[in-house]
TIKOL-659228 format. One record per residue (C-alpha): residue in one letter; residue number from 1; x, y, z. Coordinates in steps of 0.25 Angstrom, whole numbers, plus 5000, padded with zeros to 4 digits. Layout:
<atom><residu>A</residu><num>NUM</num><east>X</east><north>Y</north><up>Z</up></atom>
...
***
This chain:
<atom><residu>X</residu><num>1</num><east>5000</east><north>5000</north><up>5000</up></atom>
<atom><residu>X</residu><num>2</num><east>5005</east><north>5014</north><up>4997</up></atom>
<atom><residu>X</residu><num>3</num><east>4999</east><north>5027</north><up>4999</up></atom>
<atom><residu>X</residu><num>4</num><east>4996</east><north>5036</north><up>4987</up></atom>
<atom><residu>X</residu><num>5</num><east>4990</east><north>5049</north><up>4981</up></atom>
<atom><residu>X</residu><num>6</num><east>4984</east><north>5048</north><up>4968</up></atom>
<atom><residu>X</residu><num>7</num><east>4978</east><north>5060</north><up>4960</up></atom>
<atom><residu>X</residu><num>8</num><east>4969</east><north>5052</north><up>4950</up></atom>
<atom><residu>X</residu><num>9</num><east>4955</east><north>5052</north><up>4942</up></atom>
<atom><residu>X</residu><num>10</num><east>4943</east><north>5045</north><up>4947</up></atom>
<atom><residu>X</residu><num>11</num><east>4939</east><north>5032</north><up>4937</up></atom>
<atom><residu>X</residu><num>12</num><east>4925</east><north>5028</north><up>4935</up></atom>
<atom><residu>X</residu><num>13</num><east>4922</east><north>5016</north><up>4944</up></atom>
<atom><residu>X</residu><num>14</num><east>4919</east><north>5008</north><up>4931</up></atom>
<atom><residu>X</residu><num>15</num><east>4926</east><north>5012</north><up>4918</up></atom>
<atom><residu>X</residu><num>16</num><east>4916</east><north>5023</north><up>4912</up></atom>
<atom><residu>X</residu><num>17</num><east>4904</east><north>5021</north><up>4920</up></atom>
<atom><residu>X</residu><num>18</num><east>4896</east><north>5032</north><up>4931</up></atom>
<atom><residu>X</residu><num>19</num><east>4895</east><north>5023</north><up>4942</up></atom>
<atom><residu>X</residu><num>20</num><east>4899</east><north>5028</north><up>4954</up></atom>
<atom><residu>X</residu><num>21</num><east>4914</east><north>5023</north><up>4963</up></atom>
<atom><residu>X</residu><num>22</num><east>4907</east><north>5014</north><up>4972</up></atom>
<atom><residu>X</residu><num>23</num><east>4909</east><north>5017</north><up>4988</up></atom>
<atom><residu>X</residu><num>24</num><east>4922</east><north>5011</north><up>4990</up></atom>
<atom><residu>X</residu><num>25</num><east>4931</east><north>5015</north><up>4981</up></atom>
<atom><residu>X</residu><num>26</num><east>4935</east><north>5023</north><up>4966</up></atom>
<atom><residu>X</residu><num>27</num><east>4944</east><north>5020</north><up>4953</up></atom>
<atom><residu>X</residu><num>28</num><east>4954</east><north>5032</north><up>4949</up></atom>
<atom><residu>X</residu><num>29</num><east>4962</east><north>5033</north><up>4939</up></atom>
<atom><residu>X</residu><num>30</num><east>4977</east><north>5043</north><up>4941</up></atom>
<atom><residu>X</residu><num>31</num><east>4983</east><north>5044</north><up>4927</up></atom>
<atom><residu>X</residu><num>32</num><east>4997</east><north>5045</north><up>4922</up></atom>
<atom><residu>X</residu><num>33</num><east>5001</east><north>5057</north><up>4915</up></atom>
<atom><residu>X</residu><num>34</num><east>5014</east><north>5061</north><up>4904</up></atom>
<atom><residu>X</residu><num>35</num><east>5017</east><north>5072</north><up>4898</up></atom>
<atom><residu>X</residu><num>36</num><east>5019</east><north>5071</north><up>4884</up></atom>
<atom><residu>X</residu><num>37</num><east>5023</east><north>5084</north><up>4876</up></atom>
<atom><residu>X</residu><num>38</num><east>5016</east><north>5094</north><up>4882</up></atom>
<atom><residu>X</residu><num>39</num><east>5002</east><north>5087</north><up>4886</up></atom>
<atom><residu>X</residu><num>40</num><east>5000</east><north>5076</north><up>4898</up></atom>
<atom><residu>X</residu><num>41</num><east>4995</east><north>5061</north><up>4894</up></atom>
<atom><residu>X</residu><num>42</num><east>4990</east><north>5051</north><up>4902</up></atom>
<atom><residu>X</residu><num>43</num><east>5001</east><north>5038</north><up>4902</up></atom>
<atom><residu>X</residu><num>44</num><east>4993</east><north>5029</north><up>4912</up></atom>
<atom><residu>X</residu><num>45</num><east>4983</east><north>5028</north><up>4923</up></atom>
<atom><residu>X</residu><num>46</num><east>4983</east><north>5020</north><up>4938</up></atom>
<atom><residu>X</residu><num>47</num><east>4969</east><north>5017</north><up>4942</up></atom>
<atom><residu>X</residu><num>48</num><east>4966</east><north>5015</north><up>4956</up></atom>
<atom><residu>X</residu><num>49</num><east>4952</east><north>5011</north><up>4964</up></atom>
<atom><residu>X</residu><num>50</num><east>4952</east><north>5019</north><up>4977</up></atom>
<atom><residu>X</residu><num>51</num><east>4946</east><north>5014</north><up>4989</up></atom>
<atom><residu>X</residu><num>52</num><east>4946</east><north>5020</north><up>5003</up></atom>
<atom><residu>X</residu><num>53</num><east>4956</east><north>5018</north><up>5014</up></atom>
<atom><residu>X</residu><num>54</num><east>4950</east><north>5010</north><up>5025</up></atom>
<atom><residu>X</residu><num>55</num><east>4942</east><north>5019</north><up>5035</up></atom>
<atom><residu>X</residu><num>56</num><east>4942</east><north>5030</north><up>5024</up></atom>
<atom><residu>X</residu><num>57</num><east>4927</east><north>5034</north><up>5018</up></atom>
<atom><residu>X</residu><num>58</num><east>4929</east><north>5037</north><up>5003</up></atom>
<atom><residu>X</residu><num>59</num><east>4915</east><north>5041</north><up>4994</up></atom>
<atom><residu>X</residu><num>60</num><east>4920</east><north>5037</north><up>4982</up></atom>
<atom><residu>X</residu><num>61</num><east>4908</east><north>5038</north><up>4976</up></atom>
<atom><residu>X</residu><num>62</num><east>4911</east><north>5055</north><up>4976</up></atom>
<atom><residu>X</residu><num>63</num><east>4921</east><north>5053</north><up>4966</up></atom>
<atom><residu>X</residu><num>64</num><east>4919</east><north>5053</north><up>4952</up></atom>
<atom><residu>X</residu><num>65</num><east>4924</east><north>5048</north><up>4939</up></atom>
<atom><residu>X</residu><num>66</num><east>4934</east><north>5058</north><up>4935</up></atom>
<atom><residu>X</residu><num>67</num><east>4936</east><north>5065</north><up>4948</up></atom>
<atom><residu>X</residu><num>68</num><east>4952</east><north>5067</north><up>4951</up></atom>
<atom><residu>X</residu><num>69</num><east>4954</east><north>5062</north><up>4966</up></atom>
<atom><residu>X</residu><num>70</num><east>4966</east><north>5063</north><up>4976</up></atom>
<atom><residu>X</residu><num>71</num><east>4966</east><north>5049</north><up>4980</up></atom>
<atom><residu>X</residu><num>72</num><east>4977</east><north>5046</north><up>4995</up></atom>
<atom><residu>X</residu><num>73</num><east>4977</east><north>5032</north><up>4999</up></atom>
<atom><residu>X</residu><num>74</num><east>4985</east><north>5020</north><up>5000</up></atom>
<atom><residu>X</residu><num>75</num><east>4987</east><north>5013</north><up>4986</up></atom>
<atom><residu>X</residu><num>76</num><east>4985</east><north>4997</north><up>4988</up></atom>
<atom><residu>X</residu><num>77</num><east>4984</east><north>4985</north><up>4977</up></atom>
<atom><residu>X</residu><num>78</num><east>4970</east><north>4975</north><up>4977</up></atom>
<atom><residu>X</residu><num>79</num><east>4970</east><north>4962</north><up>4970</up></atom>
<atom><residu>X</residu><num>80</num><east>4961</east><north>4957</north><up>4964</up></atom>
<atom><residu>X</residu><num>81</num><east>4963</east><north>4944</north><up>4958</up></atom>
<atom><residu>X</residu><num>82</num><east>4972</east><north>4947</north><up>4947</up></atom>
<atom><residu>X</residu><num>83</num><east>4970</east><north>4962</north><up>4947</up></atom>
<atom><residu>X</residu><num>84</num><east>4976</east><north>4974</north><up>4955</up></atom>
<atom><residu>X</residu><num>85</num><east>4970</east><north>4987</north><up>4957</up></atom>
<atom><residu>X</residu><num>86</num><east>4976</east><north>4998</north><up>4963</up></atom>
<atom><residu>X</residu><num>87</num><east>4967</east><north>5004</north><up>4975</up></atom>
<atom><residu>X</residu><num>88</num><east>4969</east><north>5017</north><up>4982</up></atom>
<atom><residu>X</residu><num>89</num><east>4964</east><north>5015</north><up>4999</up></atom>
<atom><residu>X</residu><num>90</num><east>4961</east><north>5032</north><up>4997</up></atom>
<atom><residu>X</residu><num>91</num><east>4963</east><north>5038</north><up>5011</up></atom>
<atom><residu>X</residu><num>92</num><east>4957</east><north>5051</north><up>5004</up></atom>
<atom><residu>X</residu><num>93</num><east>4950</east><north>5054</north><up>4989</up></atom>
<atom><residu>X</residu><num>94</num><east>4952</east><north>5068</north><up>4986</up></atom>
<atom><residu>X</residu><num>95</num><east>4943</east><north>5074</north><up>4972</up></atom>
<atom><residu>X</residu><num>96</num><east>4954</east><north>5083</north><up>4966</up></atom>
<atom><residu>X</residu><num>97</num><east>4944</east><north>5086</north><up>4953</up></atom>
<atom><residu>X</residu><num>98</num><east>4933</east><north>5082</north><up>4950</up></atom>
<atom><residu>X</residu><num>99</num><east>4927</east><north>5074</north><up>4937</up></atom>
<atom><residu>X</residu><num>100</num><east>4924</east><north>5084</north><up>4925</up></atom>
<atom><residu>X</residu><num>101</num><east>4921</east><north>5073</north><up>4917</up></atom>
<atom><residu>X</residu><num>102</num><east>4907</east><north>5073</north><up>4913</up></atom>
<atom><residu>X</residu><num>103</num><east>4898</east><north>5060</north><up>4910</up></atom>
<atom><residu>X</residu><num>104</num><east>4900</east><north>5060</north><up>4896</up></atom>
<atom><residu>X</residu><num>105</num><east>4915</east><north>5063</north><up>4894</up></atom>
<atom><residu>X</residu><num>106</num><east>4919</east><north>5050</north><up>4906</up></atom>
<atom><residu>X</residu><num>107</num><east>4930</east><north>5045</north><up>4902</up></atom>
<atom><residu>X</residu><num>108</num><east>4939</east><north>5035</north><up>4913</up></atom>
<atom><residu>X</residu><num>109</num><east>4951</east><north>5043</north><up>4914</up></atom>
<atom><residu>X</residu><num>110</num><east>4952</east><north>5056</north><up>4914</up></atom>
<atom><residu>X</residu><num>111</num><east>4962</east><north>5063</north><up>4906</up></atom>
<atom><residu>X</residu><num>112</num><east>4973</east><north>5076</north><up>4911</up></atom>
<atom><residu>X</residu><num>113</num><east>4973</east><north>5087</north><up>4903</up></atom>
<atom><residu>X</residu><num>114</num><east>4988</east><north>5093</north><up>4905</up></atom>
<atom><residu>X</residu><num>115</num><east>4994</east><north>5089</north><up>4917</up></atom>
<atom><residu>X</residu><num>116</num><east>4996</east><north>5077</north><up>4925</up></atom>
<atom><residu>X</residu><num>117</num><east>4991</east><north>5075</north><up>4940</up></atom>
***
């Protein structure tokens, strides 16, 4: 386990639908970033599911698709069968901006304009 601080985008809970995060937990998405000539692109993503730290109360239902959040906890690996899935257990869940994106332009991962974060 190792604590961490990561700047990221909330991801939809399932890939390009509305439902909701459920009580326990969130999927965000921080993405990788190069400059080439003078513009940023993105090189890559790391996708976490965020959960909450035992005795911390979370309402991740607030947080939206698109919303970028501050996310402090302690980063930890879950099995399952063959699969590994990086989890955050967040201490705190911080919304730095909120989504703009509307229902008809959703897209899974936002992009950055012309800096990296």
């Amino acid at each position: 386990m190792a604590k961490i601080e990561v700047t990221a985008f909330v991801s939809d809970w399932k890939f390009k639908t509305d439902e909701p995060n459920p009580d326990w937990g969130m999927k965000i998405n921080e993405s990788h970033s190069k400059k080439n000539g003078d513009a940023w692109e993105i090189v890559g993503h790391t996708r976490f599911t965020v959960k909450a730290a035992y005795g911390v109360d979370i309402d991740f239902k607030a947080f939206k698709s698109g919303d970028r959040v501050k996310v402090t906890g302690t980063q930890v690996t879950e099995e399952r069968g063959e699969y590994k899935n990086l989890v955050i257990k967040a201490d705190s869940v911080e919304v730095l901006a909120p989504s703009t994106r509307s229902q008809s332009a959703r897209q899974s991962v936002p992009t950055i304009s012309d800096a990296p974060f």
